[in-house]
N, C-alpha and C positions, 0 to 999 in steps of 0.2 A: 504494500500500500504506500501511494504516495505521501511524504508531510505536505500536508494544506498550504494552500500559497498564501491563504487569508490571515489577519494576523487574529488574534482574543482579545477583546478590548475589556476583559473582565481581568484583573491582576491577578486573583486566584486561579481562576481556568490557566493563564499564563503558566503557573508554578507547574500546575497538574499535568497541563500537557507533555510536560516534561518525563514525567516520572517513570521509571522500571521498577514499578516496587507491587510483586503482584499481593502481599500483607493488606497492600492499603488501597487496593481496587478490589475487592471483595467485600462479601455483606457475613456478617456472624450466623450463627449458626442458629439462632433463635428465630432472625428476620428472614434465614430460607423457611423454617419450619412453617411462619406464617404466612409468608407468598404461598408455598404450598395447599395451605387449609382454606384461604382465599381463593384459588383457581378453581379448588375443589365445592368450596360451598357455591359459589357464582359462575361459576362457567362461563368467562368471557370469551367472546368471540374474539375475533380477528379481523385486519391486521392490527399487531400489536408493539408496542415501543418500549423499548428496554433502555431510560433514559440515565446515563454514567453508569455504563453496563460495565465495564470495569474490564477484566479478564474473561467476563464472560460465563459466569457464573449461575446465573438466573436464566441463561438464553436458548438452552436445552427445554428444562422445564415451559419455558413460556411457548415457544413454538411445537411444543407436541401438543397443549391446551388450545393453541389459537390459531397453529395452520402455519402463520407465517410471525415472524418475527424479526425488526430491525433493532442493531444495538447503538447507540451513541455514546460518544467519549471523547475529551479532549486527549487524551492522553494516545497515541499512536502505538506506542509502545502494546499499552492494554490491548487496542484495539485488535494487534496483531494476533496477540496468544489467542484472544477470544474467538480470529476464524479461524485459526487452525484448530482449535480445539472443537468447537462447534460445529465450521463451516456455514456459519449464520453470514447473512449481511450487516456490516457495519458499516459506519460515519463517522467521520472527525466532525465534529461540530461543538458548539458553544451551546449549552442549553435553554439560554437566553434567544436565542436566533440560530433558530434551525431551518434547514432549506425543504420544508414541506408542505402541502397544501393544507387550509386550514379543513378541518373536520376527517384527518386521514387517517385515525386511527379510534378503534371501539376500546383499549386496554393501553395504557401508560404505567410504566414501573419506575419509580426512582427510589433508591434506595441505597440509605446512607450517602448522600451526597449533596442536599441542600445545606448542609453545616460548614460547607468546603467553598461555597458558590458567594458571591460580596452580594448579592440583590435575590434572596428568594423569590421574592414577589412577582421579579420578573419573568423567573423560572418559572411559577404558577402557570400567568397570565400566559406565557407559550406552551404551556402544556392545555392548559385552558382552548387556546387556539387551533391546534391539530388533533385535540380531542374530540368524538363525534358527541352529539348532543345525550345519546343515550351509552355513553362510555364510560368506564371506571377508571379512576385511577386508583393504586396503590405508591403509596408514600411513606417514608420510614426515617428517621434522622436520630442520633445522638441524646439524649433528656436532659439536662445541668441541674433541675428543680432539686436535687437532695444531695447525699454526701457528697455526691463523685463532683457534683459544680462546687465543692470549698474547696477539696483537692486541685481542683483545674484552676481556680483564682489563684492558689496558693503558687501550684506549677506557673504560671503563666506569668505571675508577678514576678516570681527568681527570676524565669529566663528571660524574660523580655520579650516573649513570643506568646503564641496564642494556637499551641499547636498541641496541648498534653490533650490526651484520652487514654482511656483505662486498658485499652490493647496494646498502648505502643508501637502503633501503625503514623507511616508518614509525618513523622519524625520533619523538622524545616518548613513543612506544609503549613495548613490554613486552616483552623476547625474553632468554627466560633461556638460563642458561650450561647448554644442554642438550646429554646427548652419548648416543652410540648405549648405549649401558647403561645409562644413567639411562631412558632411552627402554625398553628392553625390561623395563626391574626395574616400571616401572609396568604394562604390557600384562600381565606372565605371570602375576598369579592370576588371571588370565580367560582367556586365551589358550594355545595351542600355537603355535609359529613354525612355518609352512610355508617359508619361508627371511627370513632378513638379508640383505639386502647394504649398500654402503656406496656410493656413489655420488660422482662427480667430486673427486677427487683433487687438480686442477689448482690449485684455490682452498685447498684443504687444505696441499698443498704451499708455497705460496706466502705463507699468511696474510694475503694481499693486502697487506704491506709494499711499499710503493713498490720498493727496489732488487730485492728478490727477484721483482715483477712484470716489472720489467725484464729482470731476466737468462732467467727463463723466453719470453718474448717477443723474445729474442735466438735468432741463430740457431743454435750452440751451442747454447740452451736449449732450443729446440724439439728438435732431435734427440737431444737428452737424453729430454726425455718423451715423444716416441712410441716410444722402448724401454721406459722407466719405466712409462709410464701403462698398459698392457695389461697389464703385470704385475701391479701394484697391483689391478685389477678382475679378476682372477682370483679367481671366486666360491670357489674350493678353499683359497682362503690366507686359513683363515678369521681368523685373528690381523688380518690388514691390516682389517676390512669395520668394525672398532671405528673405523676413522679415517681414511674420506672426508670431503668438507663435507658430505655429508647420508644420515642413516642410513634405510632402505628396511625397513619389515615386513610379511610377509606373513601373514596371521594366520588361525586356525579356531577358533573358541568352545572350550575345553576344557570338560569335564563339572564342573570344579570348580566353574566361574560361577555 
């Protein structure tokens, strides 16, 4: 694949395009769990968009559910592994300005990658855009609302940067202090939420401080959270879904867009 002649006028996209680092073009293993239970409760049609597809991760899955599937990425690097590994179609593009027609796609994925991006809202509003009217999206990002966002002040204040998360993925990168309401305030003048939730607790709980990992991985602490932890993901206790490690939206174009 060629590198893009056009340049990012987005300074983060700039960084990312860059990168070989497949740690940090990847989604966890919680948020395939739930793209998976997604496709399966909703059955989305096709075609569909795999937007910061990363290495390519998601893009199997989504084109056996939807027939066909294109992936997007700044990053060329990703782009590559993801068709060799897949043999999917891919994009270099900006997710802010993609070269697509509007209403071209029934099913949008972006995951983990609005915390990376300097303007969500504008990433919405283009997903909004080549989304068709009766189309879902799936959307997934980072949470800061609990321990793990004191740790990330605390990290981010020593170094000077603004790049700590609790995996230790892209490292010099770009991951803002993003949390489930910051996340939803950019989606909903384009959006209706088909639901929130908030996802893995375990990291949320813990902040990933060393002693409080410890104690959690104590056995004590384990028997603590498997009472705690089922409770916490109890989609009803909508107050808790503000402050997993990672916030989950399910989305339908509203007529405002």
């Amino acid at each position: 694949m060629a590198r893009p002649t056009s340049t990012h006028p987005n300074r983060t996209a700039r960084h990312y395009a860059g990168r070989d680092d497949a740690k940090s073009q990847s989604s966890p293993d919680v948020v395939d769990g739930e793209l998976a239970r997604i496709i399966d409760e909703l059955r989305p049609g096709g075609p569909a968009l795999d937007l910061g597809s990363g290495v390519g991760g998601h893009l199997a899955r989504i084109g056996a559910a939807c027939g066909w599937v294109v992936g997007v990425d700044v990053s060329v690097a990703a782009l590559r592994g993801a068709k060799a590994a897949t043999g999917a179609p891919v994009l270099a593009s900006d997710g802010a300005r993609m070269p697509f027609a509007p209403a071209s796609f029934s099913f949008v994925v972006c995951t983990e990658v609005l915390e990376h991006v300097d303007d969500p809202g504008a990433v919405f509003a283009e997903i909004a855009r080549v989304l068709r009217d009766d189309g879902v999206a799936f959307v997934t990002t980072p949470n800061y609302a609990n321990l793990a966002g004191i740790h990330k002040l605390i990290a981010d204040t020593r170094s000077g940067r603004s790049d700590w998360n609790p995996w230790g993925a892209h490292e010099g990168g770009h991951e803002a202090f993003m949390t489930g309401r910051r996340l939803w305030a950019a989606a909903e003048p384009y959006f209706d939420a088909m639901s929130i939730r908030a996802l893995d607790y375990g990291q949320a709980l813990t902040g990933r401080f060393g002693p409080l990992d410890r104690l959690a991985w104590s056995r004590p602490g384990r028997a603590v959270l498997r009472r705690v932890l089922p409770v916490l993901h109890d989609p009803k206790r909508s107050r808790l879904r503000w402050h997993g490690m990672h916030t989950e939206l399910v989305l339908r174009k509203t007529g405002r867009s």
